[in-house]
C-alpha positions in Angstrom: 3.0 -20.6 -21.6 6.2 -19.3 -22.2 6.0 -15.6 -23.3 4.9 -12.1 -21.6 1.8 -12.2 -24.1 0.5 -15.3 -22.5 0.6 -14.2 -18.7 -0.9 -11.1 -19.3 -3.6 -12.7 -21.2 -4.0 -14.8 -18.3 -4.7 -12.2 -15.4 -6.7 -10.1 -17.7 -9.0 -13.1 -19.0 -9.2 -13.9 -15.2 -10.3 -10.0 -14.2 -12.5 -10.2 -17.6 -14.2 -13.2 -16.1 -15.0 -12.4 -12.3 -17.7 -11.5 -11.2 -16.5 -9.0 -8.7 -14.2 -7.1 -11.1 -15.9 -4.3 -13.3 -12.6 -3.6 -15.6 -9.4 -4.4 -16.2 -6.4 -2.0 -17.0 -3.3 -2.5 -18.0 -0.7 0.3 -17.4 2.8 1.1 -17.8 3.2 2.5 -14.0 1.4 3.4 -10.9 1.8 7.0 -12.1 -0.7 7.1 -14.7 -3.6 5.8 -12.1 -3.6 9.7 -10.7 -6.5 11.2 -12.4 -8.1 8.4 -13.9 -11.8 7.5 -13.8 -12.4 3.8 -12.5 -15.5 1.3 -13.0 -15.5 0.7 -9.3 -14.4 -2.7 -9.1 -10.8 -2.3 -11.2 -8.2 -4.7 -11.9 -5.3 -2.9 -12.3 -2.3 -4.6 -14.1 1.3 -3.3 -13.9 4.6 -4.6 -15.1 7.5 -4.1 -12.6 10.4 -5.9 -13.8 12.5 -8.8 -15.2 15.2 -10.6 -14.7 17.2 -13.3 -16.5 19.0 -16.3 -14.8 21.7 -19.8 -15.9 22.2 -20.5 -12.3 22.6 -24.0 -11.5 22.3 -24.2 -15.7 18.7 -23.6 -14.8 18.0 -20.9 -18.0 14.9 -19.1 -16.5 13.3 -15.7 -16.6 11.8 -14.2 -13.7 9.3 -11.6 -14.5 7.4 -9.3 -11.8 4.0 -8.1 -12.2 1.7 -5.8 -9.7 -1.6 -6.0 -9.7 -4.1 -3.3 -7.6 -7.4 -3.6 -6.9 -9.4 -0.6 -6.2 -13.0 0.0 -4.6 -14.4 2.8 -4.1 -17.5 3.2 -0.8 -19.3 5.6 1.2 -17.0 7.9 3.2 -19.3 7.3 6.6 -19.6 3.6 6.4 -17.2 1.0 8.2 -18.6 -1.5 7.3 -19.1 -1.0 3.7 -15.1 -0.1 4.1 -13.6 -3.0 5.8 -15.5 -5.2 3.2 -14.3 -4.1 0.3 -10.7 -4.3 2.1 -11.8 -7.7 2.7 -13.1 -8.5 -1.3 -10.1 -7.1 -2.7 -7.9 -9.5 -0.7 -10.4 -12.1 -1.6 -10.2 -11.6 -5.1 -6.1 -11.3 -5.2 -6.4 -14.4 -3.7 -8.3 -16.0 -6.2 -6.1 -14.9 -9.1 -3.4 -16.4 -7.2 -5.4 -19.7 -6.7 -6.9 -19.4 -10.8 -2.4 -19.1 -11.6 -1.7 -22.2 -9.8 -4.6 -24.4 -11.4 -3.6 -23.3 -14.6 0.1 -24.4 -14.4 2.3 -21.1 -13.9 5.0 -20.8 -11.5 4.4 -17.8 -9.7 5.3 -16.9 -6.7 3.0 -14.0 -4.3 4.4 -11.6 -2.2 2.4 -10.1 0.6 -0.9 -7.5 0.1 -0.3 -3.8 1.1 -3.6 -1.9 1.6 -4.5 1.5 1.3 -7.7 3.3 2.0 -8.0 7.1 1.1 -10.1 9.5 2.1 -11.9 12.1 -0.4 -15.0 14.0 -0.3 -18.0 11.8 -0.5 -16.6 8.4 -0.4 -13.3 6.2 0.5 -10.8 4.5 -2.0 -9.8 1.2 -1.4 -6.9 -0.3 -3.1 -5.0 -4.0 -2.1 -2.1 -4.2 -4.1 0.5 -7.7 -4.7 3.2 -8.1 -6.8 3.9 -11.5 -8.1 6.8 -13.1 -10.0 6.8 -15.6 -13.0 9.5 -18.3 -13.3 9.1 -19.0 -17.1 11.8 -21.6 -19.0 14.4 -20.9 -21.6 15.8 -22.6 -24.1 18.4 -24.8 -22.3 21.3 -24.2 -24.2 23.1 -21.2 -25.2 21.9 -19.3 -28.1 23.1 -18.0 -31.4 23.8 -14.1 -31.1 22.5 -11.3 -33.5 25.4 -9.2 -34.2 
């Protein structure tokens, strides 16, 4: 469980899997979600960022993935609203809980929500970002030049 390829095959085989999710995309920012067509319930995946530490001669990589979940419900019903707030936070969560169980050290960072208002129906989209504390090798490598 030490590469990129692994933890993305991780939260996608979890979207894959649940029951609440309808697709799962990956993209390269939250840029190219503008326009798109969604299979109302959509995983979204996102890459953010890495970074690479020796401190403590700890050789680690921390890498930062977003993922968004986005609903779509009737414009005129609260109800039908506020619980697909509340399933997209549910679902984060599980991913979350699904990580843990599965042995990755990852760390959550709070949910921002986001309804949006269009002509017939709402959008509703809980987003998280998440960080991965994956192991190097734990001495120092040759260099390719």
């Amino acid at each position: 469980m030490n590469n990129l390829i692994k933890i993305y095959e991780a939260v996608k085989d979890f979207g894959d899997r649940h029951e609440m999710v309808n697709e799962v995309l990956l993209v390269k920012s939250e840029d190219e979600l503008e326009g798109r067509e969604f299979n109302y319930r959509t995983m979204v995946i996102i890459p953010l960022e890495a970074s690479i530490s020796r401190e403590d001669n700890s050789p680690v990589y921390y890498i930062d993935l977003g993922v968004v979940m986005i609903d779509r419900v009737f414009k005129d019903d609260d109800n039908a609203n506020i619980n697909s707030i509340d399933e997209n936070i549910f679902v984060i969560g599980q991913l979350q809980d699904h990580l843990e169980q599965t042995d990755y050290d990852v760390e959550f960072g709070s949910v921002g929500l986001n309804t949006e208002s269009l002509d017939d129906y709402n959008i509703t989209t809980a987003l998280a970002d998440f960080t991965f504390t994956l192991s190097r090798k734990p001495f120092n490598r040759g260099i390719n030049i």
